[in-house]
N, CA, C and O of each residue as an XYZ file, in Angstrom:
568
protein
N      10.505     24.187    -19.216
C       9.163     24.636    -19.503
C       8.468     23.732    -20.531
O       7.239     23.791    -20.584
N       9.064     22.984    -21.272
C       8.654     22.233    -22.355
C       7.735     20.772    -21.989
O       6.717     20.242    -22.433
N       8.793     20.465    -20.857
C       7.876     19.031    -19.729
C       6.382     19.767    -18.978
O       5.394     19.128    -18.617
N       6.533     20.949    -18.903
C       5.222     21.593    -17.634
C       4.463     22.214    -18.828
O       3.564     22.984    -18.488
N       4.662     22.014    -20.348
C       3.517     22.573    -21.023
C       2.987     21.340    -21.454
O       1.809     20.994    -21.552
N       4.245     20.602    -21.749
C       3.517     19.105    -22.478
C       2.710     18.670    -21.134
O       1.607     18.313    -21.549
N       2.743     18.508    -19.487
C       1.769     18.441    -18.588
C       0.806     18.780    -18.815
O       0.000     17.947    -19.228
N       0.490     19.861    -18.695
C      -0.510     20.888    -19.220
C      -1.235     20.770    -19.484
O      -2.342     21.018    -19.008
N      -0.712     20.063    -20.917
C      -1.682     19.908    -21.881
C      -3.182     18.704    -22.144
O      -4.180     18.539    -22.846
N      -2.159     17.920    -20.631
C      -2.765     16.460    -20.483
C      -4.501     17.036    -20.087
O      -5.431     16.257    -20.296
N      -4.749     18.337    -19.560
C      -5.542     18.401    -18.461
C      -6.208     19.282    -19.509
O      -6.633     20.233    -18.852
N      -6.569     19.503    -20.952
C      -7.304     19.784    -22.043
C      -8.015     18.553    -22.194
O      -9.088     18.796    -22.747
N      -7.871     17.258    -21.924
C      -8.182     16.042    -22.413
C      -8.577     15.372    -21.016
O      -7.821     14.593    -20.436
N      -9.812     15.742    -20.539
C      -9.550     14.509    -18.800
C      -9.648     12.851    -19.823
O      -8.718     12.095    -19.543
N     -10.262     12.510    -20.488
C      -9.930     10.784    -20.763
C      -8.238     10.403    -20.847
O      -7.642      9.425    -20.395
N      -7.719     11.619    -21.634
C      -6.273     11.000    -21.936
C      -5.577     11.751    -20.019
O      -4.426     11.413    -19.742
N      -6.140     12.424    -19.225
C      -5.397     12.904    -18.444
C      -5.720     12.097    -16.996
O      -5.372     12.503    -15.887
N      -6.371     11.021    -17.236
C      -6.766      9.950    -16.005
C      -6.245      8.771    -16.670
O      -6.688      7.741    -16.162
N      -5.271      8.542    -17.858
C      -4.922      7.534    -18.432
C      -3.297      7.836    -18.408
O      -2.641      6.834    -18.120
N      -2.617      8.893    -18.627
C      -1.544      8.920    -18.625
C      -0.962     10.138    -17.415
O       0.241     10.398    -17.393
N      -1.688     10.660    -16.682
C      -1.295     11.148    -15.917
C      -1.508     10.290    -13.841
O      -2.516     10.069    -13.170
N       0.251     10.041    -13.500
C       0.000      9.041    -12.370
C      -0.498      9.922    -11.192
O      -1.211      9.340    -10.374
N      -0.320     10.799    -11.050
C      -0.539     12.228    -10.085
C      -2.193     12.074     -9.890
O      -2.767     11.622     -8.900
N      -2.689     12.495    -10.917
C      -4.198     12.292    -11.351
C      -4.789     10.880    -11.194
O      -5.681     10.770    -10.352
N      -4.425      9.789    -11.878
C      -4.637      8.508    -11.292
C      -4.752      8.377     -9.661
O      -5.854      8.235     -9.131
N      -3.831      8.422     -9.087
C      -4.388      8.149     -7.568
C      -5.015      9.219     -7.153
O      -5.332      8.820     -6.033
N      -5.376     10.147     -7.216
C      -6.204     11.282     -6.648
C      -7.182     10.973     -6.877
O      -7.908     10.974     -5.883
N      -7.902     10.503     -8.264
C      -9.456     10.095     -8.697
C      -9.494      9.316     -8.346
O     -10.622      9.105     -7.901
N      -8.332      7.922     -8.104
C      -9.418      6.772     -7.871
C     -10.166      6.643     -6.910
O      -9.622      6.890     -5.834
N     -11.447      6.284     -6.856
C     -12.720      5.855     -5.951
C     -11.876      4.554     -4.520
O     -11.130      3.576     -4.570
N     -12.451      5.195     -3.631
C     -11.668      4.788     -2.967
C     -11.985      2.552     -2.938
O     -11.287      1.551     -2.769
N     -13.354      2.858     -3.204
C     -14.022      1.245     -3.499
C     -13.273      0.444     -4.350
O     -13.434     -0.770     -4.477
N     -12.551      1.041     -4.864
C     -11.886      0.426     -6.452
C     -10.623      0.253     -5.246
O     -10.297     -0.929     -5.134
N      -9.817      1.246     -4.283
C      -8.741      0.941     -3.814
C      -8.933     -0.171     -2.831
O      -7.929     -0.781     -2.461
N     -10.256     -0.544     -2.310
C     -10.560     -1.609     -1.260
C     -10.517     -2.643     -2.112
O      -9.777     -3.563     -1.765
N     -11.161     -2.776     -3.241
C     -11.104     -4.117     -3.922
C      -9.402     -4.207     -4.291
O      -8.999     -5.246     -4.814
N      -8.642     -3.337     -4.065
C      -7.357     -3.799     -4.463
C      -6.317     -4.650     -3.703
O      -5.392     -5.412     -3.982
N      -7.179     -3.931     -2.139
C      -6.375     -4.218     -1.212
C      -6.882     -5.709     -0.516
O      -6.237     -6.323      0.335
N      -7.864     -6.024     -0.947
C      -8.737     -7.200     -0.401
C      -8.203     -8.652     -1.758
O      -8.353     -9.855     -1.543
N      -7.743     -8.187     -2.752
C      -7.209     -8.921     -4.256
C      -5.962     -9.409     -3.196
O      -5.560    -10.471     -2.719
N      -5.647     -8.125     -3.137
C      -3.694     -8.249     -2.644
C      -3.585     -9.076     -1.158
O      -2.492     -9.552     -0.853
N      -4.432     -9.192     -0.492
C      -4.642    -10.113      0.445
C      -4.829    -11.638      0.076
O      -4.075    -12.520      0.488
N      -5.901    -11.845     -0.733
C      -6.016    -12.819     -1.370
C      -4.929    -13.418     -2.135
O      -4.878    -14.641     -2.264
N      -3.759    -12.381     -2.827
C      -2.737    -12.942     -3.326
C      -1.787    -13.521     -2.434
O      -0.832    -14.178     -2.847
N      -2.083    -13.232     -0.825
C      -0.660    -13.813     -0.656
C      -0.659    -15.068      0.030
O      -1.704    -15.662      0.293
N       0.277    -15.416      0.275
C       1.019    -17.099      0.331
C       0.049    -17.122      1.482
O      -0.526    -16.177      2.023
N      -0.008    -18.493      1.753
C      -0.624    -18.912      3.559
C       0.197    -18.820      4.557
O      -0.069    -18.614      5.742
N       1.617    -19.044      3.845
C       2.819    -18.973      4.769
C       2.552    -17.263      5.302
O       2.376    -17.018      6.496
N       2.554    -16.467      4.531
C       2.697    -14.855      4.929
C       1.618    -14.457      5.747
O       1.761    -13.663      6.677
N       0.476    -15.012      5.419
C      -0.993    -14.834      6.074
C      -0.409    -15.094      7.981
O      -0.429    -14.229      8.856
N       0.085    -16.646      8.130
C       1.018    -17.089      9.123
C       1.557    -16.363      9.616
O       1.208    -16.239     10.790
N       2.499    -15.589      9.239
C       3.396    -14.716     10.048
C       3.114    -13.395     10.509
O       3.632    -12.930     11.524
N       2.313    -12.787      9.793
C       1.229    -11.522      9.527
C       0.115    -11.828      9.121
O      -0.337    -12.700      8.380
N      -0.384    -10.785      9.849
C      -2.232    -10.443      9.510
C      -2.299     -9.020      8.871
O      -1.965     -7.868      9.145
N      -2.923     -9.732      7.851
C      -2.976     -8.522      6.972
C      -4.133     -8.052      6.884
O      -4.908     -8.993      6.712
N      -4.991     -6.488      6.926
C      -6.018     -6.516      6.434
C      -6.440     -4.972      6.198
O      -5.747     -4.135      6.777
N      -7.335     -4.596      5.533
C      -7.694     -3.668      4.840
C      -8.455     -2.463      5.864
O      -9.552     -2.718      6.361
N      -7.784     -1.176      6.116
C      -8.408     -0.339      6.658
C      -8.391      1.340      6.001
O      -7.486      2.139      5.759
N      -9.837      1.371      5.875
C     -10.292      2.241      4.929
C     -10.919      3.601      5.464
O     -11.815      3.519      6.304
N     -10.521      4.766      5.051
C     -11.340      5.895      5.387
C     -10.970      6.314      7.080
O     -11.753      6.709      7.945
N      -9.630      6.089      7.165
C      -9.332      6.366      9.180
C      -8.139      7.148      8.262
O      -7.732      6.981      7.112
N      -7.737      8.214      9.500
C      -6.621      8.478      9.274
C      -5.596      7.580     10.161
O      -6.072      6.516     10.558
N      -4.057      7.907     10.578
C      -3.292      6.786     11.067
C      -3.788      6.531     11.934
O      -4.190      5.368     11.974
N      -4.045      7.348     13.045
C      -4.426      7.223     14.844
C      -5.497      7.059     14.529
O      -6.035      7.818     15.336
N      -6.775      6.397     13.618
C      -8.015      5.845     13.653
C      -8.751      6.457     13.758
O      -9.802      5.832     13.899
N      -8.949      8.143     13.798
C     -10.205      9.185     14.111
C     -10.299      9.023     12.537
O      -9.262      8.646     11.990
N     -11.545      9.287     11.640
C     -11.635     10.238     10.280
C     -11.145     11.123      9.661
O     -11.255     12.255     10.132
N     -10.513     10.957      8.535
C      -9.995     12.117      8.221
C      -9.844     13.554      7.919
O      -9.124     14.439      7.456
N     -11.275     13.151      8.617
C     -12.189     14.756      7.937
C     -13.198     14.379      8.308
O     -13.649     13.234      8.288
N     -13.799     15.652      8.814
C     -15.379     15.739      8.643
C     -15.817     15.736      7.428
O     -17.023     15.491      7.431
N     -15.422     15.885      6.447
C     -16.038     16.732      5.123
C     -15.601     14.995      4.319
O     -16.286     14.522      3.413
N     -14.555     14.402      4.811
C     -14.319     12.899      3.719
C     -14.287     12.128      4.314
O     -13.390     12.067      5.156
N     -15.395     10.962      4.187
C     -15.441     10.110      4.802
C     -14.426      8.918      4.335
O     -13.859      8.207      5.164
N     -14.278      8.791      3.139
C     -13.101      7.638      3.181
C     -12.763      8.717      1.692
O     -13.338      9.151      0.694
N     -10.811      8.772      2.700
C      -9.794      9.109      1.690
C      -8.891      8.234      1.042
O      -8.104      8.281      0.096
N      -9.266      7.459      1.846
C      -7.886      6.146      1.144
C      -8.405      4.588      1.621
O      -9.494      4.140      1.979
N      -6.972      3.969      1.423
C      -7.392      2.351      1.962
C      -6.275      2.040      2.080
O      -5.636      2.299      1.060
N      -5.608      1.518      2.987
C      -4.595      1.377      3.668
C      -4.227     -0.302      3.530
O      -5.114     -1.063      3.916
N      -3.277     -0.759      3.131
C      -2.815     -2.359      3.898
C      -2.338     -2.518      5.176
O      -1.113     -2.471      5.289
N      -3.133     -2.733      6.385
C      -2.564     -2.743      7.582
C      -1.778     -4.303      7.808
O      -2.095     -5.454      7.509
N      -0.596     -3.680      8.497
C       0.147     -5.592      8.870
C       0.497     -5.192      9.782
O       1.029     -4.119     10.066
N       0.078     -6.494     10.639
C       0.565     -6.479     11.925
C       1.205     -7.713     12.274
O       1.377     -8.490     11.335
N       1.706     -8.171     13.727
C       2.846     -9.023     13.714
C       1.784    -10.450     14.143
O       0.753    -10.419     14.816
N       2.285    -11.351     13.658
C       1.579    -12.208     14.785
C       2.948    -12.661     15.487
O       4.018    -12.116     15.217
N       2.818    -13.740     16.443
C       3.859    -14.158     17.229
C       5.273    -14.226     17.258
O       6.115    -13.909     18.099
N       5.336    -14.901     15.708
C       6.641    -15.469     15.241
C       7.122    -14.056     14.151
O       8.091    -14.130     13.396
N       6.316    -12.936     14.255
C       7.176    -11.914     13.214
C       8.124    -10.492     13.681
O       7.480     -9.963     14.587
N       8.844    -10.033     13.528
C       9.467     -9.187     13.767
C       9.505     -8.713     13.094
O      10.033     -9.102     12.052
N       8.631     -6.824     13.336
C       8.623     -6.061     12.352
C       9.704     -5.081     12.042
O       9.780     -4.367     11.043
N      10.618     -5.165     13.162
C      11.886     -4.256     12.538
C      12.665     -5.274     11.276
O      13.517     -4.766     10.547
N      12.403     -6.233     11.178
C      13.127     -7.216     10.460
C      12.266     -7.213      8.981
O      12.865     -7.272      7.907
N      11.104     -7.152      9.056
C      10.502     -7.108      7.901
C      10.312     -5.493      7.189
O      10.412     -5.277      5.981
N       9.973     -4.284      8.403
C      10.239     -3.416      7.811
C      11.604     -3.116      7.491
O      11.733     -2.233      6.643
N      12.920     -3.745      8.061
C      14.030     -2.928      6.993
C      14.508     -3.533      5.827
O      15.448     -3.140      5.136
N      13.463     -4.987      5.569
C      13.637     -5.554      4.228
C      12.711     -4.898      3.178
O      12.980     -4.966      1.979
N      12.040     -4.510      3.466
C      11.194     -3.397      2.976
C      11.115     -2.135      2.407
O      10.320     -1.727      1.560
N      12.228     -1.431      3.087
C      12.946     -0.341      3.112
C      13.069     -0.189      1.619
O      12.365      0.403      0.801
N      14.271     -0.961      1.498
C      14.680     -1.126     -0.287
C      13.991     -1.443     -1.269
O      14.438     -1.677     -2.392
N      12.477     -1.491     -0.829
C      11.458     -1.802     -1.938
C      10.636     -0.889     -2.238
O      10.555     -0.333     -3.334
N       9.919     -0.665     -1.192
C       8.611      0.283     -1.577
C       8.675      1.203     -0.012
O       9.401      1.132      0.980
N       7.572      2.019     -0.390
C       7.085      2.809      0.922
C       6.530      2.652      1.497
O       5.661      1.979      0.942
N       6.150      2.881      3.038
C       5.081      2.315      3.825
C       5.381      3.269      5.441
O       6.421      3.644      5.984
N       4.298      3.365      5.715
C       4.493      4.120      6.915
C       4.373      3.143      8.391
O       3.826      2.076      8.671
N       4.909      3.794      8.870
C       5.373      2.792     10.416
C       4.686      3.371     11.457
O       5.037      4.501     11.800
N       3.982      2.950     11.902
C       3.233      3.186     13.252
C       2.973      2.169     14.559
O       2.239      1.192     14.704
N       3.743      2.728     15.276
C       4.454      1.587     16.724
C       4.504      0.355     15.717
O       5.127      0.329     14.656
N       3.518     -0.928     16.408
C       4.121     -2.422     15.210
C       3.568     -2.841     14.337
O       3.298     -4.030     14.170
N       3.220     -1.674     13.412
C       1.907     -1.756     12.547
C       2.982     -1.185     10.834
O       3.782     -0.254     10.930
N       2.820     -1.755      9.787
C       3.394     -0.626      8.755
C       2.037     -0.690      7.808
O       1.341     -1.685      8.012
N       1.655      0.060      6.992
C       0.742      0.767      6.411
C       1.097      1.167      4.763
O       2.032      1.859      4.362
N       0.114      0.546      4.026
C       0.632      0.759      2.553
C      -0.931      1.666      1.941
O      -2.037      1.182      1.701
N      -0.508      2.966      1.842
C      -1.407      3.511      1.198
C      -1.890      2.882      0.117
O      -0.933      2.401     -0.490
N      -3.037      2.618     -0.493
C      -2.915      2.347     -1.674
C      -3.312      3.391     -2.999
O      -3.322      2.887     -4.122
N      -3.540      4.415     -2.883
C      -3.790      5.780     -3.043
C      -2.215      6.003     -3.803
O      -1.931      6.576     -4.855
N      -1.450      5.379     -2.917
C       0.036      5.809     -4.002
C       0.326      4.943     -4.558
O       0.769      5.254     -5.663
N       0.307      3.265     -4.247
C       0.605      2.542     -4.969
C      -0.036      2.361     -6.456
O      -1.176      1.903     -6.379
N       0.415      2.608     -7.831
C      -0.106      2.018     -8.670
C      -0.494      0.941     -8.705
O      -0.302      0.055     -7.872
N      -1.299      0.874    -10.021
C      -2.258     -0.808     -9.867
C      -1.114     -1.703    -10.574
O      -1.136     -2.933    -10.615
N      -0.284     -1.017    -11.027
C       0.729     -2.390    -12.274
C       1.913     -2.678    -11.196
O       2.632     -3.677    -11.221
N       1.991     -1.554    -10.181
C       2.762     -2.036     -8.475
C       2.779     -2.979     -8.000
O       3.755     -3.480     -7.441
N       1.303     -3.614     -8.152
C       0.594     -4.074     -7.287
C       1.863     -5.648     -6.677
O       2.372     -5.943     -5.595
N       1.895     -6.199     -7.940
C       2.971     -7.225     -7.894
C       4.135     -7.390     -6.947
O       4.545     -8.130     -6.052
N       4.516     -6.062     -7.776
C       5.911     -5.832     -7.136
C       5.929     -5.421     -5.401
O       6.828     -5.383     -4.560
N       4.578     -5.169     -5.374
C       4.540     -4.598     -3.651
C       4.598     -6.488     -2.943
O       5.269     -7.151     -2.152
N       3.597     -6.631     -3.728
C       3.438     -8.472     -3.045
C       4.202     -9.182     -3.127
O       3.916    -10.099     -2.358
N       5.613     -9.487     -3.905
C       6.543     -9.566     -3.733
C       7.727     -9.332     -2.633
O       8.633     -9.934     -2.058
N       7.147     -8.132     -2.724
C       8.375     -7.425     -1.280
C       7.866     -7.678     -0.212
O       8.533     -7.930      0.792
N       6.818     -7.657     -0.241
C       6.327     -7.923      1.157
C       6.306     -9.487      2.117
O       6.325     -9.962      3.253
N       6.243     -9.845      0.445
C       6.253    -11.883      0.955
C       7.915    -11.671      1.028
O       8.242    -11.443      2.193
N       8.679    -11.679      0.410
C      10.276    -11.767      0.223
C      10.687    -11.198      1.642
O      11.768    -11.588      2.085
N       9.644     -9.969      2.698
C      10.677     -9.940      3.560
C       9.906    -10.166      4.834
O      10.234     -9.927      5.996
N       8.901    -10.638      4.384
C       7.903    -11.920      5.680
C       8.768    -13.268      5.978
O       8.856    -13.800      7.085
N       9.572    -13.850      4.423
C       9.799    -14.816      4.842
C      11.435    -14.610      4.928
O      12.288    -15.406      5.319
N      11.541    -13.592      4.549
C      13.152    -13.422      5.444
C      13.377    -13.178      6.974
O      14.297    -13.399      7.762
N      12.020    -12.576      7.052
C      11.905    -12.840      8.761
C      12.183    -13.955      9.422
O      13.073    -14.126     10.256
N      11.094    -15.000      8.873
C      11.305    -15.805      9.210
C      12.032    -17.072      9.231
O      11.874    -18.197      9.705
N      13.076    -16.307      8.378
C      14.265    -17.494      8.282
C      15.410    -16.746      9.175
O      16.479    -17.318      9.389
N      15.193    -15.700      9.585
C      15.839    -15.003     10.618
C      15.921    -15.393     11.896
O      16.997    -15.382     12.493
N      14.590    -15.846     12.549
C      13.708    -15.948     13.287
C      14.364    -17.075     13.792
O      14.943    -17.165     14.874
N      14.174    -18.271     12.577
C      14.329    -19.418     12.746
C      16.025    -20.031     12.895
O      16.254    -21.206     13.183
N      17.035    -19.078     12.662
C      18.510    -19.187     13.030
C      19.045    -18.049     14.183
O      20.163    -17.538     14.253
N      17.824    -17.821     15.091
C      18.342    -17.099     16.454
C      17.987    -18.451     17.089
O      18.157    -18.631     18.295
């Protein structure tokens, strides 16, 4: 009871309770702020990864692409990757696995960014290049 009062208490204070609370952090953020994150995180990655995957930003759909709502027009912002020729996504999603989360849809995986923190951000681009190009050193010894 001592952790769920000190919670609690965060939500007497919204400045200190959108600063130290992560629950609250992704729920408020504007979803514009999550597009500019996801359009940064594109921009961060290698040319090599760009190469093997296409990466790109899809905002305000739910998975199967209808809206998520009548009532919300954009709930989130998604990192969509898809394969290009030379990638294999069972190979990149189970290097993946051991890193972060991401949802799988037929040959598509999907990074909310709604859950990812912003100090993540790294560590997601990391994993994601680390198992683009383990693909393709996979790829390249079949």
């Amino acid at each position: 009871s001592f952790w769920l009062a000190k919670s609690l208490k965060l939500f007497l204070d919204p400045a200190t309770l959108a600063v130290k609370h992560p629950l609250y952090q992704m729920i408020s953020t504007d979803v514009d702020v999550l597009a500019q994150r996801v359009g940064k995180f594109i921009e961060n990655c290698s040319a090599k990864t760009r190469e093997i995957v296409q990466l790109k930003p899809t905002s305000g759909l739910s998975l199967d692409g209808s809206p998520c709502s009548r009532y919300i027009e954009k709930a989130t912002c998604f990192l969509t990757v898809e394969p290009r020729e030379q990638a294999d996504m069972t190979i990149i999603a189970s290097e993946l696995e051991r890193a972060t989360a991401f949802i799988r849809r037929e040959n598509k995986l999907l990074f909310d960014f709604r859950t990812v923190l912003p100090d993540e951000d790294m560590q997601l681009l990391r994993a994601l290049e680390n198992a683009v190009h383990y693909n393709s050193s996979k790829r390249g010894n079949e």
